[in-house]
N, C-alpha and C positions, 0 to 999 in steps of 0.2 A: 213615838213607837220605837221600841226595839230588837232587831231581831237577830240572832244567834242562827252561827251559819258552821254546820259540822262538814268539813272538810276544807283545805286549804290549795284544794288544787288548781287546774283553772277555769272551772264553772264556777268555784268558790270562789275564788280570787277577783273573779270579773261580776259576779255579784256583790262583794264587797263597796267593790270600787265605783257600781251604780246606786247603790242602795246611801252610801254615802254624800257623793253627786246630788240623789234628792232629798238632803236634809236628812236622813235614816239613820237612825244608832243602828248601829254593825259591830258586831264580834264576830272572830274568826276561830275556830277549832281545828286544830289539824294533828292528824295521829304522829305522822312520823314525829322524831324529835330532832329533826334535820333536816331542811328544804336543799337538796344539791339539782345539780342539774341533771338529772336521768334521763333516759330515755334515749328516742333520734328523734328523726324528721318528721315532722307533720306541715299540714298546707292549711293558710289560716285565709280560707273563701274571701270573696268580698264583702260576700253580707256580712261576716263578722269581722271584719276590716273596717265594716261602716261603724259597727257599733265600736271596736276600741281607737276610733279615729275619735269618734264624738267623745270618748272618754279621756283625750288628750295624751294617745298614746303610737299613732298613727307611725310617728318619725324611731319609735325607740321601738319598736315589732320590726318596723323594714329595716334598719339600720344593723340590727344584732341577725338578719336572713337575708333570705334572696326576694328579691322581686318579681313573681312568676311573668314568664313573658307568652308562654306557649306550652299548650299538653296535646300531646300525641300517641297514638295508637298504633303498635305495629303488631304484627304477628311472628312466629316464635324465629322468622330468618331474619327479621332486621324490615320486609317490605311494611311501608306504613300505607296506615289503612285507615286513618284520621286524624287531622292535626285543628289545632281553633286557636287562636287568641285568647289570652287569659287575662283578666284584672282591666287596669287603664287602655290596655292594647285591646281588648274587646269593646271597649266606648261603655267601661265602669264607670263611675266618681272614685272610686275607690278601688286599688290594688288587690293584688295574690300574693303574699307571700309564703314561701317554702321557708321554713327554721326550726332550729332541733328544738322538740319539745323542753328542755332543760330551759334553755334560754328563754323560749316564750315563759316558762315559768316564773323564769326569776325577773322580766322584764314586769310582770304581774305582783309579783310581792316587793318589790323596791316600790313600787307606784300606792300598793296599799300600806305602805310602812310609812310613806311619806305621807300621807293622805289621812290614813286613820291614827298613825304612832303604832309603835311597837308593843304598845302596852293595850292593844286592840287584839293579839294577832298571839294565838298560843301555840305551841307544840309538843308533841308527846302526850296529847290529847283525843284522846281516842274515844268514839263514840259508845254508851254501853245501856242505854236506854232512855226515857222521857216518859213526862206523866203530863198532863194538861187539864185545866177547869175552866172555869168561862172568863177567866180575867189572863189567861196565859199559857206557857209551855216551861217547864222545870227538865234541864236535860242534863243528861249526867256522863260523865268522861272520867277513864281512869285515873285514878289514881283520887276521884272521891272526892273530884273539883265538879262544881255544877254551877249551870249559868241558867240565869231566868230572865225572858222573855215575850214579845207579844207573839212571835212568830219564830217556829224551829225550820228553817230549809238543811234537807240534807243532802249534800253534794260529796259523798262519802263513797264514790264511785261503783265500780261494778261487785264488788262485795259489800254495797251496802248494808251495815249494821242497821239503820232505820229501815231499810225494804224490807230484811228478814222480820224485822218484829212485826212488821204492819202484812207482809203472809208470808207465816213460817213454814208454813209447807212449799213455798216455790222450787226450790232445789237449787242445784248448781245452776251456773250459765251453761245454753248451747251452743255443743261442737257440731260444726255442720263437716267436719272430717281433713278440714284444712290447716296446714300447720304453716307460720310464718317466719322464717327468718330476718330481722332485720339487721344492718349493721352502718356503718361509714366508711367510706374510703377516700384518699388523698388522690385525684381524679384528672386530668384534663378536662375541659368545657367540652361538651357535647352539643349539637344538634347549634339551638341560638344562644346559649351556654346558660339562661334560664329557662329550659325545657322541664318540663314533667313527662318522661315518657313510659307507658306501657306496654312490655309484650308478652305475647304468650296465649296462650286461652285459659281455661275455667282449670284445668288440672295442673296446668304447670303457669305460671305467670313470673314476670319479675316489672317491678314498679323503681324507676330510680332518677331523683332531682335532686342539684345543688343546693345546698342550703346556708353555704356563707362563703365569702370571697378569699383567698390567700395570698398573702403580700406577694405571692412568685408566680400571680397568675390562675393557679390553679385553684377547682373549687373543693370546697369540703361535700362530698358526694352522699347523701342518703340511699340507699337504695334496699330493696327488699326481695326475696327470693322467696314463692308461696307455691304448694306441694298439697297436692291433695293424697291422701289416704285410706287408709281402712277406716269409717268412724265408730266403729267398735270394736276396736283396741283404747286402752284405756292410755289416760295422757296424763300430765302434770296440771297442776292447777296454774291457774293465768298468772303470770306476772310479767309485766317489762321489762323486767331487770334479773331475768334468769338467764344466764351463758348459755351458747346455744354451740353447737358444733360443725364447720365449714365441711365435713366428713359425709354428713345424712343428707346434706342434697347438691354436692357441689356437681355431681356427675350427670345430676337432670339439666344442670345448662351448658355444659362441656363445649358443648361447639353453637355456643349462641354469640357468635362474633358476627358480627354487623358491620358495614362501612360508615358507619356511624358511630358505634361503641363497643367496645369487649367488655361482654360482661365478665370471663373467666378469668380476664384480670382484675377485676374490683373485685370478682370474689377472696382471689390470692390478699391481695393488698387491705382487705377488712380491720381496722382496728380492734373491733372488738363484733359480737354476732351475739345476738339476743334473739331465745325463740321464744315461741306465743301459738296456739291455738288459736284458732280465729273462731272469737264465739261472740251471742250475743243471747238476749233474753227476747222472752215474750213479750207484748204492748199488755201494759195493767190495765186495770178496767178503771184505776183511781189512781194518781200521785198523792194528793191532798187528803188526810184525813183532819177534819178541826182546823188545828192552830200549826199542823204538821206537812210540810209536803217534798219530793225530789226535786231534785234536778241535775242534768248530766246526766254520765252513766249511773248513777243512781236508777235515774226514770228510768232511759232508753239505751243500755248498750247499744252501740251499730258494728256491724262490722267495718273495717275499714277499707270502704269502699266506696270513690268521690269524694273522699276525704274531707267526711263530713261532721266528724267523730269532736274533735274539740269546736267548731264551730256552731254547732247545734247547741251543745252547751254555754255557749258565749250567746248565739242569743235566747235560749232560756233566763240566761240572770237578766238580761235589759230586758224584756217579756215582765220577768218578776218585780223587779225596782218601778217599772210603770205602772203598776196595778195598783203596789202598795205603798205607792205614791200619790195616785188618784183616787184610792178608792178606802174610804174611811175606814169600814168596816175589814178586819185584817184577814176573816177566812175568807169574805167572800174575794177580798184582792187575792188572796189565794186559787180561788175557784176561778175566778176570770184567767188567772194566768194559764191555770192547766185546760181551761178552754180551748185557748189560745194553741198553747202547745203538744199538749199529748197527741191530738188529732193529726199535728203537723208532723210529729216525729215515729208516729205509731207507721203513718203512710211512708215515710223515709225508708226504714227497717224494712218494711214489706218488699220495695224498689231495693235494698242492697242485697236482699236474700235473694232476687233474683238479679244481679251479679250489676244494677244500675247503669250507668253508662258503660262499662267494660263490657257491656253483652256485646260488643261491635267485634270484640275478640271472638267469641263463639261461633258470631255467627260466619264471620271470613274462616273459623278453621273447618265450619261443616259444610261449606260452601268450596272451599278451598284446602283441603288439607294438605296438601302440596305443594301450598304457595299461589300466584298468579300472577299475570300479565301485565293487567290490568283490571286493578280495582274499582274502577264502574261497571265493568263486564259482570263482577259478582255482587256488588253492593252498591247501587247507585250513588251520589251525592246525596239528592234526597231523601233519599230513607237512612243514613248516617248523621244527617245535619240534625233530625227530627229528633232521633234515639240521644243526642245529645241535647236536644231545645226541652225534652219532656222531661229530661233530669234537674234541668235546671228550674224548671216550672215547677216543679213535683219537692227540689230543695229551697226554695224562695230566694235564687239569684239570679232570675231570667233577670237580662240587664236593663231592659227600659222600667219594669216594674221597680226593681229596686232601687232604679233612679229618683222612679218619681214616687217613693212610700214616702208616707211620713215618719219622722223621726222616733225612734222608742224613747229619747231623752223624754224623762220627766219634769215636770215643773220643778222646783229646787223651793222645798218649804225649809221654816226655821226647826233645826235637827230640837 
């Protein structure tokens, strides 16, 4: 079998690298004509910790990030209003780590250059349509190069070229009216100095974790500043990599100094600030058509919220490498997979649109808008322990299940 995989990011990237694993010819498409490391921080769950530990990757993700120790919840004065163990410190098998999206990147494409060759692995190939019969998928990339195979996955993210052809009436992605700023800054360790912490509520929030170590101590700090607005006014189209302005909201957190952290200094100190709309799309009623089907933000943009956004697509690809490894027939290993997952990711979406684990912020600030005493007084243990047990249930990294799942690894036939 083999299958041709448009987009080279890393839902693509970590299906390469399984699809490989189980004996699988694999080609890689990817538009850009230059893999850098863009982006910032992202949190790579345990469940997809589990999957790129099993792909022999486990030492080179935590090495090139942080190690998550702890995430907590404060509201907009600094009082915390929930904190948990994260990864091995939770009684994982397997870690959390926080690392800039760049790096997770390129830890992904060394491993599939090594693994498939370079002569696997294209660029400035950009998706522009595909035809299929009963023996295959014929798919075409600018510039009037086309690769033929048994199966097309498109992992060609949230502007998917393959989603729009399969319904061209979708439209853009949705804005639910929230605008993101992300950036870095050169930081002191905070809190247990691998903390993920949260504050704010639904209108105003800021989200900020280390994401690698500095020879002087200090850490390379991600963090995020999110602003809700008018959602009709009209915005820019998504990108990650559009400059963004420390101007348009630095005055919404002015005095959100903490004994814990200033944020008004990380805002000063920002290397660089990248903005984004916080959107995502509807759940389709089909990934899979034939010989064709998503994955990633392809399928399911999420919002980024539980930071679940590249993990989900990590395990989409081990999801897809299992099916089209066990299962002879190449659509219906397709059809199994989005069994599998569209259900999983469609219920995900629904939980981040209403704001997932982070409701704990809401609900202390309509309980508490002033701050409080004491947070059992307004929010027991109980009902905070839950609102985080039922995210984690709801994302598939409650930790005793995912200790004891079995493995997405595939049998390894002769490629």
């Amino acid at each position: 079998m083999r299958v041709i995989i448009a987009g080279g990011g890393i839902g693509g990237l970590t299906a390469a690298l399984a699809l490989h694993e189980a004996g699988i010819e694999v080609e890689v498409f990817e538009a850009a004509s230059e893999i850098r490391p863009l982006g910032v921080g992202i949190n790579v769950l345990p469940h997809a910790m589990r999957e790129l530990t099993e792909l022999g990757l486990q030492d080179r993700v935590a090495g090139a990030g942080i190690v998550t120790r702890e995430l907590a919840y404060a509201n907009r004065f600094g009082q915390m209003i929930w904190s948990e163990p994260r990864g091995r410190h939770a009684g994982y098998t397997w870690p959390q780590v926080s690392i800039h999206r760049g790096r997770l990147h390129l830890v992904l494409l060394e491993a599939a250059r090594e693994r498939l060759g370079d002569a696997r692995i294209h660029l400035g190939a950009r998706l522009e349509g595909f035809a299929q019969d009963d023996l295959g998928v014929t798919a075409r990339f600018a510039g009037g190069v086309t690769a033929r195979g048994e199966v097309l996955v498109a992992a060609d993210g949230i502007h998917s070229v393959a989603r729009a052809l399969l319904y061209p009436n979708e439209g853009p992605p949705k804005w639910n009216g929230a605008i993101l700023w992300r950036a870095t800054s050169i930081a002191d360790p905070f809190l247990t100095g691998a903390t993920m912490a949260v504050a704010g509520n639904r209108d105003e929030k800021f989200v900020v974790y280390p994401i690698a170590d500095l020879p002087d101590g200090r850490k390379l700090t991600n963090w995020i500043a999110e602003r809700r607005v008018d959602p009709n006014q009209e915005w820019k189209r998504e990108d990650w990599n559009r400059p963004g302005r420390v101007e348009d909201f630095q005055d919404s957190f002015r005095d959100w100094r903490f004994d814990w952290l200033d944020i008004p200094a990380l805002i000063r100190t920002a290397q660089s600030v990248f903005e984004f709309p916080m959107v995502d799309r509807d759940p389709l009623p089909r990934w899979t058509h034939g010989r064709v089907t998503l994955l990633g933000d392809a399928a399911h943009p999420l919002y980024p919220i539980g930071s679940n956004g590249a993990s989900q697509g990590i395990l989409d690809a081990r999801t897809l490498a299992l099916k089209l490894a066990t299962i002879a027939d190449p659509v219906a290993a397709l059809e199994a997979y989005e069994a599998i997952r569209r259900p999983a990711t469609a219920a995900l979406l629904d939980a981040t649109r209403g704001d997932g684990p982070d409701i704990v912020l809401d609900i202390a600030e309509a309980r508490a808008p002033g701050g409080f005493a004491d947070i059992e007084a307004i929010m027991p243990q109980a009902e905070r322990a839950e609102i985080a047990a039922h995210y984690k249930r709801l994302a598939g990294f409650e930790p005793a299940t995912l200790n004891a799942r079995p493995s997405l690894a595939p049998p390894r036939r002769a490629a």
